[in-house]
mmJSON file of the N, C-alpha and C atoms, coordinates in Angstrom:
{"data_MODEL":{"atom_site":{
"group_PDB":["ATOM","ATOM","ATOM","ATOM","ATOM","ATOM","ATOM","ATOM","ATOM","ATOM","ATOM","ATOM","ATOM","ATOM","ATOM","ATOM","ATOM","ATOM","ATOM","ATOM","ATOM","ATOM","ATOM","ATOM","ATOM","ATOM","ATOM","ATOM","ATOM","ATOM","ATOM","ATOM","ATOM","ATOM","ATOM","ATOM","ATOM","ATOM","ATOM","ATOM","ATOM","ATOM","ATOM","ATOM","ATOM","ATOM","ATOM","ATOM","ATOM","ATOM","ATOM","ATOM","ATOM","ATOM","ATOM","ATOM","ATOM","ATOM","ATOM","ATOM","ATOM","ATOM","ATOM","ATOM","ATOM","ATOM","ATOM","ATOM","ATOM","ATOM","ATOM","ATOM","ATOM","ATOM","ATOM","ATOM","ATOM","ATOM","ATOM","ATOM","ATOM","ATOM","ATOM","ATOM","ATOM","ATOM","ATOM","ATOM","ATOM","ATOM","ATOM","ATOM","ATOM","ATOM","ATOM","ATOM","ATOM","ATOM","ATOM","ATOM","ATOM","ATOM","ATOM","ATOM","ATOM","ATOM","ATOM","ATOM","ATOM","ATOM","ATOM","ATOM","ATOM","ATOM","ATOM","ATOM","ATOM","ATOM","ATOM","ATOM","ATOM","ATOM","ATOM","ATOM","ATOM","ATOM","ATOM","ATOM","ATOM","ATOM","ATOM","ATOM","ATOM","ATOM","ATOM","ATOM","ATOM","ATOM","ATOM","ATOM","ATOM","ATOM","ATOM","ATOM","ATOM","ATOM","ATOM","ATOM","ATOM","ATOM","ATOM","ATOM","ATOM","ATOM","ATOM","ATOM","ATOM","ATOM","ATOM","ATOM","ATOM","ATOM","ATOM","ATOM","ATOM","ATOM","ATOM","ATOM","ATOM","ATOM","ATOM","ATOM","ATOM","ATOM"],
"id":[1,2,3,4,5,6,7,8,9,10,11,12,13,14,15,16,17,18,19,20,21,22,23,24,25,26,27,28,29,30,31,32,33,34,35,36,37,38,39,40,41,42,43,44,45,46,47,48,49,50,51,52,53,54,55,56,57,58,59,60,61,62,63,64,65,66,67,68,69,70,71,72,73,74,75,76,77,78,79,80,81,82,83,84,85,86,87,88,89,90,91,92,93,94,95,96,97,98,99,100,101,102,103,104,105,106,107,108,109,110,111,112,113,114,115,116,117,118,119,120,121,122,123,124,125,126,127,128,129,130,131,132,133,134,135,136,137,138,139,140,141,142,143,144,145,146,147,148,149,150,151,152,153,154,155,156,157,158,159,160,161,162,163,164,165,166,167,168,169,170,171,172,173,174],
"type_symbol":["N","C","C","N","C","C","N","C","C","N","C","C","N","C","C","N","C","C","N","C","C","N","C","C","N","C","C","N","C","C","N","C","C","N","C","C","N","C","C","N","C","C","N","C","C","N","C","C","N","C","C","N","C","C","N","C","C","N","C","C","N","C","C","N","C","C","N","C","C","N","C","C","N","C","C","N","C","C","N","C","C","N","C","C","N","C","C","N","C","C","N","C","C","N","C","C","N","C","C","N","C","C","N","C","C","N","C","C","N","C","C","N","C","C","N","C","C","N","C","C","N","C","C","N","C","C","N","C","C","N","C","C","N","C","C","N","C","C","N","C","C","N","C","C","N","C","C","N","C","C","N","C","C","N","C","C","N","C","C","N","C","C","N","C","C","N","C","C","N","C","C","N","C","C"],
"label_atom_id":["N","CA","C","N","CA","C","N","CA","C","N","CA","C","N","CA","C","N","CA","C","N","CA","C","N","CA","C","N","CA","C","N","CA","C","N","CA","C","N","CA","C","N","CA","C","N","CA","C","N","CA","C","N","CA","C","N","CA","C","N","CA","C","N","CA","C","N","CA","C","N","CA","C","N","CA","C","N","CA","C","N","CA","C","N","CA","C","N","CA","C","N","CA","C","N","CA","C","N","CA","C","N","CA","C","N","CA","C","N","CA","C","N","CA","C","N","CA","C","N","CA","C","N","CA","C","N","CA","C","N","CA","C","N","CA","C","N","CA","C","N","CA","C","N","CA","C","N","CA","C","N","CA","C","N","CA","C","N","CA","C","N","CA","C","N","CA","C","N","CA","C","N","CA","C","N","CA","C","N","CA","C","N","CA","C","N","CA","C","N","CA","C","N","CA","C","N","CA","C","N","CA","C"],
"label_alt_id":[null,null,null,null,null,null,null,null,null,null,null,null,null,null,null,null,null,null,null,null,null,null,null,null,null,null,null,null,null,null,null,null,null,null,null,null,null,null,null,null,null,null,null,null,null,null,null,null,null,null,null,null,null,null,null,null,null,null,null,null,null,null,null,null,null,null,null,null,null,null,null,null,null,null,null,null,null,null,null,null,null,null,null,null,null,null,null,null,null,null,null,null,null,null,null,null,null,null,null,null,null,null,null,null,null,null,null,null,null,null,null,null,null,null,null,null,null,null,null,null,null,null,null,null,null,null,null,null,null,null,null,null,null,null,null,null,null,null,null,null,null,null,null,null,null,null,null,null,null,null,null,null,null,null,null,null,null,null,null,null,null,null,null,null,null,null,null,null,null,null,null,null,null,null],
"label_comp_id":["UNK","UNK","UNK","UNK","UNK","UNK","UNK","UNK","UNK","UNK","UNK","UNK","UNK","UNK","UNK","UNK","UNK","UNK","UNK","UNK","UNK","UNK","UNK","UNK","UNK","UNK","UNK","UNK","UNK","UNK","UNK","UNK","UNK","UNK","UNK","UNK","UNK","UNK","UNK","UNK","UNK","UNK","UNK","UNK","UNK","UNK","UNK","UNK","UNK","UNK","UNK","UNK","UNK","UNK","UNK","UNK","UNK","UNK","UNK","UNK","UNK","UNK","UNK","UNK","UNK","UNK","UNK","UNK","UNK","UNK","UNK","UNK","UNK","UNK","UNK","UNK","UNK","UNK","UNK","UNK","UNK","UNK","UNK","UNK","UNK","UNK","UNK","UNK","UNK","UNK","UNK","UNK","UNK","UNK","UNK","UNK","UNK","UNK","UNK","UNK","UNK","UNK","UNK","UNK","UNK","UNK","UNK","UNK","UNK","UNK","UNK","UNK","UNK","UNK","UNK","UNK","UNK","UNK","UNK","UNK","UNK","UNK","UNK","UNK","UNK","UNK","UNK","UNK","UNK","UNK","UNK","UNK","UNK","UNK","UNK","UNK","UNK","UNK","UNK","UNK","UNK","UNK","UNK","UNK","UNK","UNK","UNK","UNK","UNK","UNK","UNK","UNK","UNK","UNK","UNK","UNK","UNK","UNK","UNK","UNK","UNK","UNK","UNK","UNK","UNK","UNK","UNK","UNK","UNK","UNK","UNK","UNK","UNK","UNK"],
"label_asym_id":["A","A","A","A","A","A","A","A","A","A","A","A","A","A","A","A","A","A","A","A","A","A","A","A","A","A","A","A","A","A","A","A","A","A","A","A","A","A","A","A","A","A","A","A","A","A","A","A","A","A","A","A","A","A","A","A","A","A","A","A","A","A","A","A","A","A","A","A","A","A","A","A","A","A","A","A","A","A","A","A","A","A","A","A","A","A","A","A","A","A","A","A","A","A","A","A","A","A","A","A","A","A","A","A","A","A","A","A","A","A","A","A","A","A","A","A","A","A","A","A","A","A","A","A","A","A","A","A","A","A","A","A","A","A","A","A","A","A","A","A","A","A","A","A","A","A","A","A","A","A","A","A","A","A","A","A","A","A","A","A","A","A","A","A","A","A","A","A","A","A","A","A","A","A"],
"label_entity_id":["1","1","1","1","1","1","1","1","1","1","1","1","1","1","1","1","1","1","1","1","1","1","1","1","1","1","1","1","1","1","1","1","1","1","1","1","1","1","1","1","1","1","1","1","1","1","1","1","1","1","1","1","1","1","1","1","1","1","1","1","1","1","1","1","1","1","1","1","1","1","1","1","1","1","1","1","1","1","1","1","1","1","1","1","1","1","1","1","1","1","1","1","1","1","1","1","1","1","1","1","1","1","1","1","1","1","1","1","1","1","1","1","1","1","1","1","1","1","1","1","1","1","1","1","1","1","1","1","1","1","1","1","1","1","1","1","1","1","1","1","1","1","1","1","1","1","1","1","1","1","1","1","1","1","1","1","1","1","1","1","1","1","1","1","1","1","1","1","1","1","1","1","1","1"],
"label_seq_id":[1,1,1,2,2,2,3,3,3,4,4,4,5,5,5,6,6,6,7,7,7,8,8,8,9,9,9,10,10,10,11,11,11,12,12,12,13,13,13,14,14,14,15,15,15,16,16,16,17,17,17,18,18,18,19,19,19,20,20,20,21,21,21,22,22,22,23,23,23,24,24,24,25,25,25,26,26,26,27,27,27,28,28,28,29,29,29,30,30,30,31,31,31,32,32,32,33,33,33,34,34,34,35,35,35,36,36,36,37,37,37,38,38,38,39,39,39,40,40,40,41,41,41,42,42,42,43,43,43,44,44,44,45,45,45,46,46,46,47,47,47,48,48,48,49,49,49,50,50,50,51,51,51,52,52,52,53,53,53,54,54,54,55,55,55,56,56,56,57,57,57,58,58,58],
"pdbx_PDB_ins_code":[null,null,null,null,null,null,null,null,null,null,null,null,null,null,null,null,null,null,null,null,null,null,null,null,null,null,null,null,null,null,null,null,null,null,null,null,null,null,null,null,null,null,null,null,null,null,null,null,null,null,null,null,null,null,null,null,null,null,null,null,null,null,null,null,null,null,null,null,null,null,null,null,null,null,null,null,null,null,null,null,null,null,null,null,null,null,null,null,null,null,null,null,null,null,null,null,null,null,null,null,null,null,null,null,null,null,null,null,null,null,null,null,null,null,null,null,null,null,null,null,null,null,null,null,null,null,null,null,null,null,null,null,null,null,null,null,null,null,null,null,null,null,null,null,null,null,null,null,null,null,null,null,null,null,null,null,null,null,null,null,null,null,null,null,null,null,null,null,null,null,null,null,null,null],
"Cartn_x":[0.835,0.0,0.885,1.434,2.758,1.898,2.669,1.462,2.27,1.741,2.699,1.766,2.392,2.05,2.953,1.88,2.588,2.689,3.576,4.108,4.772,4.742,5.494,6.371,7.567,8.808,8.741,8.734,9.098,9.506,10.734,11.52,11.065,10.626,10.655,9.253,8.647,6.888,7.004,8.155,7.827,7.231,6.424,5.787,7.115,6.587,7.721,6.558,7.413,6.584,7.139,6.414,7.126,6.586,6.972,6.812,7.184,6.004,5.746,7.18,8.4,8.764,8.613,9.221,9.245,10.231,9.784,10.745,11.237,12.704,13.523,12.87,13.44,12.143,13.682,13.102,14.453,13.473,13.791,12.724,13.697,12.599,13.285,12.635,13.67,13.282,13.283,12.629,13.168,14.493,15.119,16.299,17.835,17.109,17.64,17.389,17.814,17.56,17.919,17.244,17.243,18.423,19.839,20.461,21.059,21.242,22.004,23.378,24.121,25.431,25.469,26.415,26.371,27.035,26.412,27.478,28.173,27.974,28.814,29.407,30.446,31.524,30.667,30.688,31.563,30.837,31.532,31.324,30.853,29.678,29.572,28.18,28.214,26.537,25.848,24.895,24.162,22.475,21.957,20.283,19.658,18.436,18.223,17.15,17.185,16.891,15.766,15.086,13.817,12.768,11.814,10.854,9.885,8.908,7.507,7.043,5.419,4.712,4.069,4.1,3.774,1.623,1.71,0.216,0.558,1.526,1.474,1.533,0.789,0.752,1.776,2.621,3.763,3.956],
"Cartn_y":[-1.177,0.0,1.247,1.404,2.669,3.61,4.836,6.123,7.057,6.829,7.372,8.369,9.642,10.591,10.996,11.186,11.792,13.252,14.064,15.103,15.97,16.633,16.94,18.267,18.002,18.753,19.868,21.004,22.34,22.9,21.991,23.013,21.703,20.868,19.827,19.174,19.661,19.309,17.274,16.493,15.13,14.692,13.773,13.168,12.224,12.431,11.937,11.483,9.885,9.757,9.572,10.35,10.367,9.702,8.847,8.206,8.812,8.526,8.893,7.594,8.264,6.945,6.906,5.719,5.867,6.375,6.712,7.346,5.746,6.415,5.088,4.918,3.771,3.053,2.227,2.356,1.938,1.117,-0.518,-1.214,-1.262,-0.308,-0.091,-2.079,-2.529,-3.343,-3.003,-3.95,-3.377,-3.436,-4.073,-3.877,-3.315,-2.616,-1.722,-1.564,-2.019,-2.003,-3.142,-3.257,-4.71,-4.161,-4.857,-4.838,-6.108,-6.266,-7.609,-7.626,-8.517,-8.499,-9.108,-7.944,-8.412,-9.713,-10.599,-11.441,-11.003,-10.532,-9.446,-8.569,-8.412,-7.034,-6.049,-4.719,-4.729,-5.483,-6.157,-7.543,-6.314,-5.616,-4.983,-5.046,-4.565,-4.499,-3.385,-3.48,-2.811,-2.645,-1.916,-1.635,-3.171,-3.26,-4.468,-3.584,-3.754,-2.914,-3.902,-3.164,-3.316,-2.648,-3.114,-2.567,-2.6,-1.428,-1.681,-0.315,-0.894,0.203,1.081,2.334,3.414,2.947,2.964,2.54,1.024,-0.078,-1.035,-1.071,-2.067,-2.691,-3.727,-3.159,-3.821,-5.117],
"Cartn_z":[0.0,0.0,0.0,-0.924,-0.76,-1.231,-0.612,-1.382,-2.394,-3.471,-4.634,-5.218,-5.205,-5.887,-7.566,-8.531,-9.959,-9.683,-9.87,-10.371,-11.602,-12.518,-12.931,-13.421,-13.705,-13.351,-14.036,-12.891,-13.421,-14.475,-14.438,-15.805,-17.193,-17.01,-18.191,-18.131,-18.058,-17.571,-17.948,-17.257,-17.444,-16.423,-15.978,-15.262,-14.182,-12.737,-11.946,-10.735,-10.317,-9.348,-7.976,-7.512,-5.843,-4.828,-3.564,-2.922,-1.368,-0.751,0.652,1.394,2.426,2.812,4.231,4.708,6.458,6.8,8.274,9.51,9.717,10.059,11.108,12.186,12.409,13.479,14.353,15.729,16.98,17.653,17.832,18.804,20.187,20.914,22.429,22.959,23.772,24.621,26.378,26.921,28.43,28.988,28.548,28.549,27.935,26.741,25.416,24.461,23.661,22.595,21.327,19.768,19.642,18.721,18.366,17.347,17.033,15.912,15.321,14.8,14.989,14.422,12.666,12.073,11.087,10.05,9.182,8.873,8.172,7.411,5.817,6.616,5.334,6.073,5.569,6.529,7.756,8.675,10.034,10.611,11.879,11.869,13.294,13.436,14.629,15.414,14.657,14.138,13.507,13.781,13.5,14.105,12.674,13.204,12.062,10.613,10.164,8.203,7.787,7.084,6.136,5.888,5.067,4.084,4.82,5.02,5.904,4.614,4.033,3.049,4.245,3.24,4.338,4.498,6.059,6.441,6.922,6.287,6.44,8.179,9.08,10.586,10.415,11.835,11.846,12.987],
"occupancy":[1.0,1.0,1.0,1.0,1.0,1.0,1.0,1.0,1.0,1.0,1.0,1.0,1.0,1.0,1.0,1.0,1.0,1.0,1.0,1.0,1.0,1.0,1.0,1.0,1.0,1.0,1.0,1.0,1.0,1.0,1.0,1.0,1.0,1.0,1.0,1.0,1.0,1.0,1.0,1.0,1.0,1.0,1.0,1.0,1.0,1.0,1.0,1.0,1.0,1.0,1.0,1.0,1.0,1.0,1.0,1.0,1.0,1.0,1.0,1.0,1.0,1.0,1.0,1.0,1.0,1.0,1.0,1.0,1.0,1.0,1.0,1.0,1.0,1.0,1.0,1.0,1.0,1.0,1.0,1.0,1.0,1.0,1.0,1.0,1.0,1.0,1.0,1.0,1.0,1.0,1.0,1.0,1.0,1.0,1.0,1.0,1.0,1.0,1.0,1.0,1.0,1.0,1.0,1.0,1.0,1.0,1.0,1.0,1.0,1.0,1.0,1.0,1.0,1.0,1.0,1.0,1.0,1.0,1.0,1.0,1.0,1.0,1.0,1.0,1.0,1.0,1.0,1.0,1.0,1.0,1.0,1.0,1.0,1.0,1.0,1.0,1.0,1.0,1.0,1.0,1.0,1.0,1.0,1.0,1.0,1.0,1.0,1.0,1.0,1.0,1.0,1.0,1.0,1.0,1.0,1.0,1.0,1.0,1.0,1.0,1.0,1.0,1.0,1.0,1.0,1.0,1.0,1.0,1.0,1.0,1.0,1.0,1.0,1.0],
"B_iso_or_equiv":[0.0,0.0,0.0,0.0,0.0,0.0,0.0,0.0,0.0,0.0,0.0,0.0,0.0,0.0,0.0,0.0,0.0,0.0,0.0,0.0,0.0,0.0,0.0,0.0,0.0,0.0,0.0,0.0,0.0,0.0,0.0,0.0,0.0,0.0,0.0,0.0,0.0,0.0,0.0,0.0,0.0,0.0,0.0,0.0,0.0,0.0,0.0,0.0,0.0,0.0,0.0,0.0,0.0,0.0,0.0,0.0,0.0,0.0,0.0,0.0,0.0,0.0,0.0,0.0,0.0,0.0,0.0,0.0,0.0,0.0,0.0,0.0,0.0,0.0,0.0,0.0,0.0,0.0,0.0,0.0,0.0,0.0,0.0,0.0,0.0,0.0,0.0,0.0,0.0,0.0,0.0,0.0,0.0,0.0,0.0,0.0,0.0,0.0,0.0,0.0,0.0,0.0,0.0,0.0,0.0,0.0,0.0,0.0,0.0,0.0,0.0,0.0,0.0,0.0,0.0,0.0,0.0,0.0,0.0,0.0,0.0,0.0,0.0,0.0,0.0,0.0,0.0,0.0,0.0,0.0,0.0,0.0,0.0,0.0,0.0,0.0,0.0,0.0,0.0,0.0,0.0,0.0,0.0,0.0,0.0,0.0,0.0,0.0,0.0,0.0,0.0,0.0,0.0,0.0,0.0,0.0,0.0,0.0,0.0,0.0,0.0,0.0,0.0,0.0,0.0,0.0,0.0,0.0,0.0,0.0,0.0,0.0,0.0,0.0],
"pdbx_formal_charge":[null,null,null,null,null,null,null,null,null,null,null,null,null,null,null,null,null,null,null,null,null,null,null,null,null,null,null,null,null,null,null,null,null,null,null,null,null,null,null,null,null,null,null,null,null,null,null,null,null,null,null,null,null,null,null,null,null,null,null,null,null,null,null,null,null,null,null,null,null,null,null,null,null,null,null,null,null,null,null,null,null,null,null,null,null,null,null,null,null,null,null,null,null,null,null,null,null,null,null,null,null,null,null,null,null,null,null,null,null,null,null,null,null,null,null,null,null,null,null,null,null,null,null,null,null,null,null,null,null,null,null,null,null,null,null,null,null,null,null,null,null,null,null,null,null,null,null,null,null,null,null,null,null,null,null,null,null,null,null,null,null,null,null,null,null,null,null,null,null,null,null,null,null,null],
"auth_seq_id":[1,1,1,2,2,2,3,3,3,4,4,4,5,5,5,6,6,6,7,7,7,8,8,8,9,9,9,10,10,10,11,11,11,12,12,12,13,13,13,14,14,14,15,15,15,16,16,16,17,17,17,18,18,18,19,19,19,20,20,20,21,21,21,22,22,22,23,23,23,24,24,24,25,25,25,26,26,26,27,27,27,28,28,28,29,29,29,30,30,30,31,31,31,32,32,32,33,33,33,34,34,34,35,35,35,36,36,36,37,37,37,38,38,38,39,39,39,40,40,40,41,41,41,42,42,42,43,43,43,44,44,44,45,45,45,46,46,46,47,47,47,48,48,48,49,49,49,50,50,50,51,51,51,52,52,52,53,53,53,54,54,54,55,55,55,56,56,56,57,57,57,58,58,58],
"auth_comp_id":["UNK","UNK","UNK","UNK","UNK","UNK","UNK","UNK","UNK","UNK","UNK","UNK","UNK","UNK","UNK","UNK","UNK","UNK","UNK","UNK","UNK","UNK","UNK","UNK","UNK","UNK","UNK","UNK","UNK","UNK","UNK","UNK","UNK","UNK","UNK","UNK","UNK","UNK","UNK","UNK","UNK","UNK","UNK","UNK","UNK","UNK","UNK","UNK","UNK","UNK","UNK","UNK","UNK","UNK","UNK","UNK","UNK","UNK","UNK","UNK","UNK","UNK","UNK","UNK","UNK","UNK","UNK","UNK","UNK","UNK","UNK","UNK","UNK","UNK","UNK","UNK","UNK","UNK","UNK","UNK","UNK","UNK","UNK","UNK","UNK","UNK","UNK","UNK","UNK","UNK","UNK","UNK","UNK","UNK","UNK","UNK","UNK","UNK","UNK","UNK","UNK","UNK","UNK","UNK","UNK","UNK","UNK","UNK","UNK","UNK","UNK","UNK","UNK","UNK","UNK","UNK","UNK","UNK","UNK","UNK","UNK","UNK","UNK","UNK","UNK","UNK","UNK","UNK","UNK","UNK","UNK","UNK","UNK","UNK","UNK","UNK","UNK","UNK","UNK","UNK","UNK","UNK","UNK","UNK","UNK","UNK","UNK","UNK","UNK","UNK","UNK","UNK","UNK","UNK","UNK","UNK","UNK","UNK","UNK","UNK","UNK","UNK","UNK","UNK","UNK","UNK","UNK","UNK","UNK","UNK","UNK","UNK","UNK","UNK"],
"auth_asym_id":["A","A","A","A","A","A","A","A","A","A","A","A","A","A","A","A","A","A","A","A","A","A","A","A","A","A","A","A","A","A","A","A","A","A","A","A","A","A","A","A","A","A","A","A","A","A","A","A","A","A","A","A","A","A","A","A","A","A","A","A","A","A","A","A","A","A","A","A","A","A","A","A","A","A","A","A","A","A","A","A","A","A","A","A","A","A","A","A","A","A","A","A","A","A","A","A","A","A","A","A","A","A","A","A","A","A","A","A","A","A","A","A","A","A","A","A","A","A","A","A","A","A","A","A","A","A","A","A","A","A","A","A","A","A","A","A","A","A","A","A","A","A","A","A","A","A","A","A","A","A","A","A","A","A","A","A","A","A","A","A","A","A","A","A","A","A","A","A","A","A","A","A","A","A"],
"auth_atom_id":["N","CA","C","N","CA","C","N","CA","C","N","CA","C","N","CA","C","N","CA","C","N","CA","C","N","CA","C","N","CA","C","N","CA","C","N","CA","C","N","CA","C","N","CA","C","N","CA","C","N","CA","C","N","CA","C","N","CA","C","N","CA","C","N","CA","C","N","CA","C","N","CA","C","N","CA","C","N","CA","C","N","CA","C","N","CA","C","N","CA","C","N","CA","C","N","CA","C","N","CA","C","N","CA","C","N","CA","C","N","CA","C","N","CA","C","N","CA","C","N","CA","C","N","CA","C","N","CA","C","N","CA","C","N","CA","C","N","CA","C","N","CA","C","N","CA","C","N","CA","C","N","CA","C","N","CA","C","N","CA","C","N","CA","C","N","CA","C","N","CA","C","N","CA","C","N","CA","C","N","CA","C","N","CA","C","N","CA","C","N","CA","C","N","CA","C","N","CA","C","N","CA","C"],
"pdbx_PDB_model_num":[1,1,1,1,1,1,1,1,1,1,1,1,1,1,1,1,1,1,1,1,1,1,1,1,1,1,1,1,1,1,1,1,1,1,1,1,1,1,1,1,1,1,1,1,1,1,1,1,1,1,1,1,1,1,1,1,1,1,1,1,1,1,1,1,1,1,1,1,1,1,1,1,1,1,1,1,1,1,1,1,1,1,1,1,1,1,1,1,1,1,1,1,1,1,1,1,1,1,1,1,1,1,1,1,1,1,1,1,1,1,1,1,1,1,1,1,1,1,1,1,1,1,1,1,1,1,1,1,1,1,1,1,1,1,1,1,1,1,1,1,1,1,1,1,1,1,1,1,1,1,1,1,1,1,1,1,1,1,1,1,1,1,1,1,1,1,1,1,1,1,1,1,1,1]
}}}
C-alpha cells in the first residue's frame, strides 16, 4: 500500500513519481535495545533494516 504521488517537473513538464517513505524506526526493549550483528563485512553491530509500506501494521 505505498502512497505514490505523480508530479510533474518544473523546468521539463515530465511526469515523476514520488513516494511517501518511512521514519527510522528503533525497537526499544526493556532492557535496550534490539540490534544484530552483522554477517557481511563490515562484521559490526548494527540496528536491524527493512521494508515496511507506508500505512502497512507492523
Amino acid at each position: 500500500m505505498a502512497t505514490v504521488r505523480t508530479v510533474n517537473c518544473p523546468k521539463c513538464g515530465e511526469s515523476v513519481d514520488t513516494f511517501k517513505n518511512p521514519k527510522p524506526t528503533v525497537i526499544e526493549m526493556e532492557n535496550g535495545i534490539v540490534l544484530i550483528h552483522r554477517k557481511n563485512e563490515p562484521k559490526v553491530w548494527a540496528v536491524p533494516a527493512g521494508f515496511v509500506d507506508y500505512g502497512e501494521p507492523l
